[in-house]
C-alpha positions in Angstrom: -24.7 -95.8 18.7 -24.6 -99.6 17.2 -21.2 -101.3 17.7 -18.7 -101.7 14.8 -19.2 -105.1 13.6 -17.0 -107.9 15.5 -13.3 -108.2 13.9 -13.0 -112.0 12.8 -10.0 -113.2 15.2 -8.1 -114.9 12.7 -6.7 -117.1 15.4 -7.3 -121.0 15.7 -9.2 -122.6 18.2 -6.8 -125.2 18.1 -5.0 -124.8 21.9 -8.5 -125.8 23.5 -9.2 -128.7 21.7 -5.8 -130.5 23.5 -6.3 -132.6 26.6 -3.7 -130.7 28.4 -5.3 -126.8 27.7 -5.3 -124.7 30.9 -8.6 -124.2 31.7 -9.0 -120.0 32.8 -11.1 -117.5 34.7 -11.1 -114.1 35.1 -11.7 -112.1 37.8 -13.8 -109.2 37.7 -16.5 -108.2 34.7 -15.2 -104.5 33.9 -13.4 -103.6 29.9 -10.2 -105.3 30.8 -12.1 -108.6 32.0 -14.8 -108.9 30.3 -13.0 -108.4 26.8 -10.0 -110.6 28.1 -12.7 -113.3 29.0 -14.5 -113.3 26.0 -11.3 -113.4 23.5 -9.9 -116.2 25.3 -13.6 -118.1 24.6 -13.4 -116.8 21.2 -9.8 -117.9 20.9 -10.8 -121.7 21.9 -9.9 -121.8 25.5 -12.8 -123.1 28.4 -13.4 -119.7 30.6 -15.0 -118.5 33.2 -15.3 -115.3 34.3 -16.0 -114.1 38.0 -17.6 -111.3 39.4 -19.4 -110.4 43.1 -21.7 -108.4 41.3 -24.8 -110.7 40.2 -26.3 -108.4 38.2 -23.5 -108.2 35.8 -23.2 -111.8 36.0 -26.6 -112.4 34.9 -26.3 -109.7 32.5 -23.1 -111.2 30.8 -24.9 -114.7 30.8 -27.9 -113.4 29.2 -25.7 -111.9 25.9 -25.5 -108.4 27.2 -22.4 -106.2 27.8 -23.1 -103.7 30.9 -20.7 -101.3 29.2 -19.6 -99.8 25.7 -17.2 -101.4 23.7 -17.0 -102.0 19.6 -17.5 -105.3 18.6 -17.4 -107.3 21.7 -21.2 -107.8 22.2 -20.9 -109.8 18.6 -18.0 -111.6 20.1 -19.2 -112.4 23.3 -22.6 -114.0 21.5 -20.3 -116.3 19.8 -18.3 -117.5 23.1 -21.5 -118.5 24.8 -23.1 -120.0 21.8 -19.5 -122.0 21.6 -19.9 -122.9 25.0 -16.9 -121.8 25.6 -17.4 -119.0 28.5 -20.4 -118.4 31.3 -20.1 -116.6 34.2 -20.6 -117.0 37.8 -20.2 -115.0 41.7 -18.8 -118.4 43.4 -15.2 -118.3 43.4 -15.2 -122.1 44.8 -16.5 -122.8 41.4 -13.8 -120.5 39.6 -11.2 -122.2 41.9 -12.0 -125.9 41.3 -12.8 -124.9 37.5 -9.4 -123.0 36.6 -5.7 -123.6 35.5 -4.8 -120.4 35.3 -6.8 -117.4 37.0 -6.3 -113.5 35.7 -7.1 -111.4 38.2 -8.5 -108.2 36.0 -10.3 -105.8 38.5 -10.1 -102.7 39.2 -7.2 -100.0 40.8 -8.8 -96.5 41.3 -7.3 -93.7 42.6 -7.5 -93.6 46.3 -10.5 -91.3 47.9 -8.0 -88.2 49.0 -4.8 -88.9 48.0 -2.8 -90.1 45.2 -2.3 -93.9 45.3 -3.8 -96.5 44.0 -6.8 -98.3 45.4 -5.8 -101.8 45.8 -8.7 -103.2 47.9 -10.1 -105.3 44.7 -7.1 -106.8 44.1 -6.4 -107.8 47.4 -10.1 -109.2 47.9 -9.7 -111.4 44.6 -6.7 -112.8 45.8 -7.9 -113.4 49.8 -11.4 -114.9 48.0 -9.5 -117.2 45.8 -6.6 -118.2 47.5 -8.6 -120.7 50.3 -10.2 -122.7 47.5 -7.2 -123.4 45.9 -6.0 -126.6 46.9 -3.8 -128.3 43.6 -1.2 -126.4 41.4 -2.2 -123.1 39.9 -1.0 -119.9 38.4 -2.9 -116.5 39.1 -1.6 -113.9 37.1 -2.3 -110.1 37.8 -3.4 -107.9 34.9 -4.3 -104.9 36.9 -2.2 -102.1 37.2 -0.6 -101.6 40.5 2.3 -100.1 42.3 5.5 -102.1 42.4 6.2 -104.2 44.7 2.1 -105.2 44.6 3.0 -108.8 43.2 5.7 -109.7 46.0 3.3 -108.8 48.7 0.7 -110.7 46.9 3.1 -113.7 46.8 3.1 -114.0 50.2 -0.7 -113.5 50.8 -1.3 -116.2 48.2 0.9 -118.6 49.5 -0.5 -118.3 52.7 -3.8 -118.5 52.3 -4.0 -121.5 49.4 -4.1 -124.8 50.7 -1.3 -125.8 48.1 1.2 -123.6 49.4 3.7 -123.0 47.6 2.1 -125.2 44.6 0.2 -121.8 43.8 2.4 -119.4 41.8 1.8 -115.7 41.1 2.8 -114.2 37.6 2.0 -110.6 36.1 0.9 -110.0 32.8 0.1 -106.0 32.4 -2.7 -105.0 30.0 -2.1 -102.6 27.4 -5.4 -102.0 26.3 -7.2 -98.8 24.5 -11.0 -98.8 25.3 -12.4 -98.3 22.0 -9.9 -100.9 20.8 -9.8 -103.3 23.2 -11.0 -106.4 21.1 -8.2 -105.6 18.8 -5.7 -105.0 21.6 -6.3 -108.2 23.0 -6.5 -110.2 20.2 -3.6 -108.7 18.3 -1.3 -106.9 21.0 1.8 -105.3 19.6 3.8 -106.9 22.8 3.3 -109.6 25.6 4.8 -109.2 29.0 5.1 -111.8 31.2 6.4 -111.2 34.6 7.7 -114.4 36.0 9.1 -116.7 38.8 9.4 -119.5 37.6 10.0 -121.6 33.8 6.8 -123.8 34.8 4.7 -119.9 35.1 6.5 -118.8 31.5 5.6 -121.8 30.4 1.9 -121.9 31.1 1.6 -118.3 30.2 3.2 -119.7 27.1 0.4 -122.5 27.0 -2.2 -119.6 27.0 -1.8 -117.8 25.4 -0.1 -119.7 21.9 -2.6 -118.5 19.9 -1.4 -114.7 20.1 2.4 -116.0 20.1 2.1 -117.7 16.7 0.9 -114.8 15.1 4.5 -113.3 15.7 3.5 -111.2 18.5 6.8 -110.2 20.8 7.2 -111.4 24.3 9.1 -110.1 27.0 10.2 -112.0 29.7 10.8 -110.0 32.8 10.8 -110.2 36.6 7.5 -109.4 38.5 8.9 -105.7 39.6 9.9 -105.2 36.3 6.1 -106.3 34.7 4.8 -104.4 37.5 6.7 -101.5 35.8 6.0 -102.0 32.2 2.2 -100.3 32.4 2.8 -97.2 34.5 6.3 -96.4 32.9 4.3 -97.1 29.3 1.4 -94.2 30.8 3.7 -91.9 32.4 5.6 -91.5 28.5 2.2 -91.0 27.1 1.0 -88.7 29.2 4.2 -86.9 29.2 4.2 -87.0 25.2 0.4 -85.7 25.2 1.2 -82.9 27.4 4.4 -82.0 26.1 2.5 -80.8 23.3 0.1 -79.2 25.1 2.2 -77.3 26.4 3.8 -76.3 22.9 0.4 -75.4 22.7 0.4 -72.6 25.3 3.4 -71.3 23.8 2.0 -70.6 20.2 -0.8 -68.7 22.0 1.3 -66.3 23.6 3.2 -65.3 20.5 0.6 -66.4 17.7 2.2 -69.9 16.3 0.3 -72.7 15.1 0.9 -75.7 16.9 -0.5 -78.0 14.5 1.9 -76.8 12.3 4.7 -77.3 14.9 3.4 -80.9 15.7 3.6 -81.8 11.9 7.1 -80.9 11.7 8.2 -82.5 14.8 6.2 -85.8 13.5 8.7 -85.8 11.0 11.6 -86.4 12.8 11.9 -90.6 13.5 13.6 -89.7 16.9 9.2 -87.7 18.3 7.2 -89.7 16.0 3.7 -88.0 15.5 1.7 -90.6 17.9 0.5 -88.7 20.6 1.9 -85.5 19.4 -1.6 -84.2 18.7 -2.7 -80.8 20.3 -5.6 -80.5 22.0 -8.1 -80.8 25.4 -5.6 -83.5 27.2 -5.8 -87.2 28.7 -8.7 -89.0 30.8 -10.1 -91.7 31.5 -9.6 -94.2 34.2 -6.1 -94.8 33.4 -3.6 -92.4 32.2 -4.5 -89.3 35.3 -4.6 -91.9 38.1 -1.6 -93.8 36.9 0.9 -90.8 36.2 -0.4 -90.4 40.3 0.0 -93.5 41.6 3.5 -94.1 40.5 4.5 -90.4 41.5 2.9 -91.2 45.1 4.6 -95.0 45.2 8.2 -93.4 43.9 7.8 -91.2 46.8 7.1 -93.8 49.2 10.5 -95.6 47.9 12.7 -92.3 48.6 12.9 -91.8 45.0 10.4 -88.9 44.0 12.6 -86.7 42.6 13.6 -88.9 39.6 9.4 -88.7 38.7 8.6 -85.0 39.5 8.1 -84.0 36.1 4.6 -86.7 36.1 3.5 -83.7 38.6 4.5 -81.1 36.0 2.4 -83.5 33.6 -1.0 -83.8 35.5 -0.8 -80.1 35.9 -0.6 -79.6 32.2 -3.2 -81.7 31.6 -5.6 -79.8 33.7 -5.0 -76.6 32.8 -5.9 -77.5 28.9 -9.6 -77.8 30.1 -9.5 -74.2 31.9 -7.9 -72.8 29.1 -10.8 -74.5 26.7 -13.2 -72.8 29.1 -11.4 -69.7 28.2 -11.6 -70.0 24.5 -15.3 -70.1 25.0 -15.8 -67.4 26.8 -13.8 -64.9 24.2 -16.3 -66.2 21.4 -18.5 -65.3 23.9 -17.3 -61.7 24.0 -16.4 -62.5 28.0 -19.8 -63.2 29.1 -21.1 -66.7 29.5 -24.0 -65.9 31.8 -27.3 -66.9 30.1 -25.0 -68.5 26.8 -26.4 -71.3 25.4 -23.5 -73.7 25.0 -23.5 -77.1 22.6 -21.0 -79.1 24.2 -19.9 -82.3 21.4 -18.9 -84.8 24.0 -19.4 -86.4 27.1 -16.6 -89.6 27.0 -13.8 -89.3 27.6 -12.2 -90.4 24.2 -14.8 -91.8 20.9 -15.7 -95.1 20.9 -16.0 -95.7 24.6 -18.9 -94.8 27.3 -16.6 -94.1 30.0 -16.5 -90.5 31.3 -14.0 -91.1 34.2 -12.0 -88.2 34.7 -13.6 -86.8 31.6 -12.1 -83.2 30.0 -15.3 -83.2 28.1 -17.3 -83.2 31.4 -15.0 -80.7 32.6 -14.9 -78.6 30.6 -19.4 -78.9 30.3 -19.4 -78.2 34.3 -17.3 -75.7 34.1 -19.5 -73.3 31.6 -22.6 -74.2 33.7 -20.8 -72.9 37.0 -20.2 -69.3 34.9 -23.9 -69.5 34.1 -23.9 -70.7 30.2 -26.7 -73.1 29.7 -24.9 -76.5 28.4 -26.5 -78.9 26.4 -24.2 -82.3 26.1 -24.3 -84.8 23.6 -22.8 -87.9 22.9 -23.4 -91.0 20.7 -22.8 -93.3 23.8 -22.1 -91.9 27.0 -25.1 -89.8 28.1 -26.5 -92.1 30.7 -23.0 -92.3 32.4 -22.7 -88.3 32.3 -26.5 -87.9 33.6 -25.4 -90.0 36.4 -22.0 -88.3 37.4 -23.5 -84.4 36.5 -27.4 -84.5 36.6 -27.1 -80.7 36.3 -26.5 -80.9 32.6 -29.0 -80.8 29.5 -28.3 -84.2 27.9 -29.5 -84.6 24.1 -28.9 -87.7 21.6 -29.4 -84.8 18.7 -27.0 -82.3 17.3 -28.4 -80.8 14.8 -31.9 -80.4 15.7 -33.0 -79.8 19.6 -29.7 -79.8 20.8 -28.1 -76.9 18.7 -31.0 -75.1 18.3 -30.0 -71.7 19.2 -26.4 -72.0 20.8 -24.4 -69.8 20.7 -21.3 -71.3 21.0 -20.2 -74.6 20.1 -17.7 -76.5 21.6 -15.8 -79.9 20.3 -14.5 -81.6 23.3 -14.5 -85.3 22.2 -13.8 -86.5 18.8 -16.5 -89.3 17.6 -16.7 -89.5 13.9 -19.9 -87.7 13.7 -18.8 -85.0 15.2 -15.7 -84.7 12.8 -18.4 -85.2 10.1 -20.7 -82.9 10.9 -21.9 -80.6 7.9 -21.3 -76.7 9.1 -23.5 -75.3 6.5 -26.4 -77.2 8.2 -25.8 -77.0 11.6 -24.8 -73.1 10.7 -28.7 -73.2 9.8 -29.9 -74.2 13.0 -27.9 -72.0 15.9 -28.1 -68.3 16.8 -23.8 -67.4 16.0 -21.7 -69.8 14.3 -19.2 -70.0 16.5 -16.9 -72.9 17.4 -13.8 -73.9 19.8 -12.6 -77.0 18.7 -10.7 -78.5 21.4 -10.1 -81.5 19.9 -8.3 -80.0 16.9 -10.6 -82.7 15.2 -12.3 -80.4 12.4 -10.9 -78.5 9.0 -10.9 -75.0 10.0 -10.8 -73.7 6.1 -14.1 -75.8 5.7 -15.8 -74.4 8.7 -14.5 -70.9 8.1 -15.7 -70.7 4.3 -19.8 -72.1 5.9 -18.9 -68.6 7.8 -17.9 -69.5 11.2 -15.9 -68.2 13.5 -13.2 -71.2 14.6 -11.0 -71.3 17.4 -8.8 -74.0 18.8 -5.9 -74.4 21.9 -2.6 -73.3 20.1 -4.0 -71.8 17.1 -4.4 -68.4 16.0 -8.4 -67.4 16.1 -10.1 -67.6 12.6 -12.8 -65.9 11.0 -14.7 -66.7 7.4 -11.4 -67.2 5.3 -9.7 -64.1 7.3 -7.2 -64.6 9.9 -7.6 -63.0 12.7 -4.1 -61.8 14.6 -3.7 -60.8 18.2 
């Protein structure tokens, strides 16, 4: 699927064309860096952006983003026409180049338990840190346990040649792949986590062209920066699976969550963001972050003020085995030999990323009890051929790919899927029967092209009859 078309920035190029503009890279080539390298070009700043990897360095170089994200191929063909931005592997070059450095890279769970990963983070810092031998700021975008910035205070310090000259600030990201250009360019809030007025006020210097647009700023300490992110996931999640939970609920007694969701939207004090039933939270963020800072409240004797995030998680995971469920009851109990359409492989529209991915889940899930699943997904197919080879993978949802399913599932919510005409693709599978897990789709328009609809929370529908327990 093509890109949405770039967003113009509306922002100045003004800060970079003053002698005294910090000059920035950015470590690491992934959505957070990439995006925050290219908007800072965009934005009139001199970048350069850092990676180990030289194949996404050349790739980057050449015009080409190694991952999916609307609008920031268009953008990032106008920072290197500008000039503006390149991208190299030599962090000598990065260190003698940069001002400021953002340190963007990556914090996976940990292989076997809950933490964080911090190894990237900790190799940025120990590759820069030798080369840097005059005043600089590196400032941490990553997300990371608390406590992460003081340690790599020290490390910093002790490694640079300037000493103490070198300062260490954090500046969590807030972004939403799929919105990431907007995110950056036009956050709702800026955090900077501080040590000094000469860090605020370079932070400041960078990035002006956001301030001026009336964007907030919060000034904290670095444990409290550090804090911002996870304590902004852990609500989140713990909104998303409140609901969920609701959700569970109105299927043991026959309620309608959606209709409980509306009427809690309603009231100023829950808001209706995130209040939206459904298959749950991936991604490479929201799971491994409600984890890490469980596992790091632990390690500071204080677990017991965060042991509802494990209540969360668990939640969360038992939305896609109840989605697995609701497919086999339209399959009258049986999924052996069914033949499955599965609507989604990302984790959320608008992104390629199927990291800790319900959709995927939920796909592997049916194929273990013997259904045959076909995937398919506007953008993420080669990422989900890579993690689950086992799957049938198809571009194609009304032709090839729903040929004679059986049962159709919704399990991530792109646009066409939301569009999708039921009289036609009634036309082209064996039952018209569909579990929407996404709560994406009208059910009175899919129940009057005479399919059966069911969805987590929801009392089962057939045609325009409702069907009771």
């Amino acid at each position: 699927m093509a890109g949405t078309p770039a967003p113009e920035s509306g922002l100045t190029a003004q800060p970079a064309t003053q002698a005294k503009a910090p000059r920035l890279t950015v470590m690491g080539t992934g959505c957070l860096a990439a995006t925050h390298a290219v908007c800072m070009a965009v934005m009139g700043f001199e970048v350069l952006g850092v990676d180990t990897d030289l194949r996404k360095v050349e790739s980057l170089n050449a015009g080409r983003v190694p991952f999916f994200e609307p609008g920031l191929a268009e953008l990032l063909t106008r920072a290197l026409e500008s000039g503006r931005l390149r991208f190299t592997s030599d962090m000598a070059e990065a260190a003698e180049f940069g001002d400021v450095h953002f340190v963007c890279v990556g914090t996976p769970q940990q292989h076997g338990s809950a933490a964080a990963d911090l190894r990237h983070v900790d190799n940025a810092v120990r590759e820069l840190a030798p080369h840097l031998t005059r005043r600089a700021l590196v400032v941490g975008k990553s997300t990371v346990p608390v406590g992460t910035a003081a340690r790599l205070t020290g490390l910093l310090q002790r490694l640079a040649p300037a000493g103490s000259e070198v300062e260490l600030a954090w500046n969590p990201e807030f972004l939403r792949e799929g919105y990431a250009v907007e995110d950056t360019m036009r956050p709702d809030r800026l955090v900077f986590g501080v040590s000094s007025e000469w860090a605020e006020t370079r932070l400041r210097a960078v990035f002006a062209p956001v301030i001026d647009q009336g964007t907030p700023v919060v000034v904290a300490d670095l444990t409290t920066a550090e804090l911002v992110k996870v304590a902004a996931n852990s609500f989140l999640a713990t909104k998303i699976s409140y609901i969920n939970a609701m959700a569970e609920v109105c299927e043991a007694t026959g309620g309608d969550v959606t209709r409980l969701a509306e009427a809690l939207a309603y009231d100023d004090r829950i808001g209706g963001r995130f209040l939206r039933p459904g298959l749950g939270f991936g991604g490479g963020c929201l799971p491994k972050d409600i984890r890490a800072f469980a596992h790091r409240a632990e390690e500071l004797g204080v677990g017991q003020a965060v042991t509802f995030l494990h209540d969360v998680d668990a939640i969360n995971k038992r939305r896609r085995t109840r989605t697995v469920d609701l497919v086999g009851d339209l399959a009258d109990g049986n999924l052996q030999g069914m033949r499955v359409l599965a609507l989604g492989a990302a984790f959320k529209p608008d992104s390629d990323d199927v990291r800790d991915a319900p959709a995927l889940e939920v796909a592997t899930a049916l194929h273990r009890l013997g259904a045959h699943v076909t995937v398919v997904d506007p953008a993420a197919i080669t990422n989900a051929r890579r993690t689950h080879p086992e799957l049938t993978y198809s571009t194609d949802a009304l032709r090839a790919a729903a040929a004679g399913a059986d049962v159709v599932v919704l399990l991530t919510e792109w646009d066409e899927f939301r569009h999708l005409d039921p009289h036609a693709l009634g036309a082209v599978v064996t039952h018209r029967r569909i579990v929407d897990a996404r709560h994406a789709l009208d059910p009175g328009t899919w129940c009057a092209a005479g399919w059966e609809y069911h969805a987590p929370g929801r009392p089962r529908m057939l045609g325009t009859t409702r069907l009771m327990k």
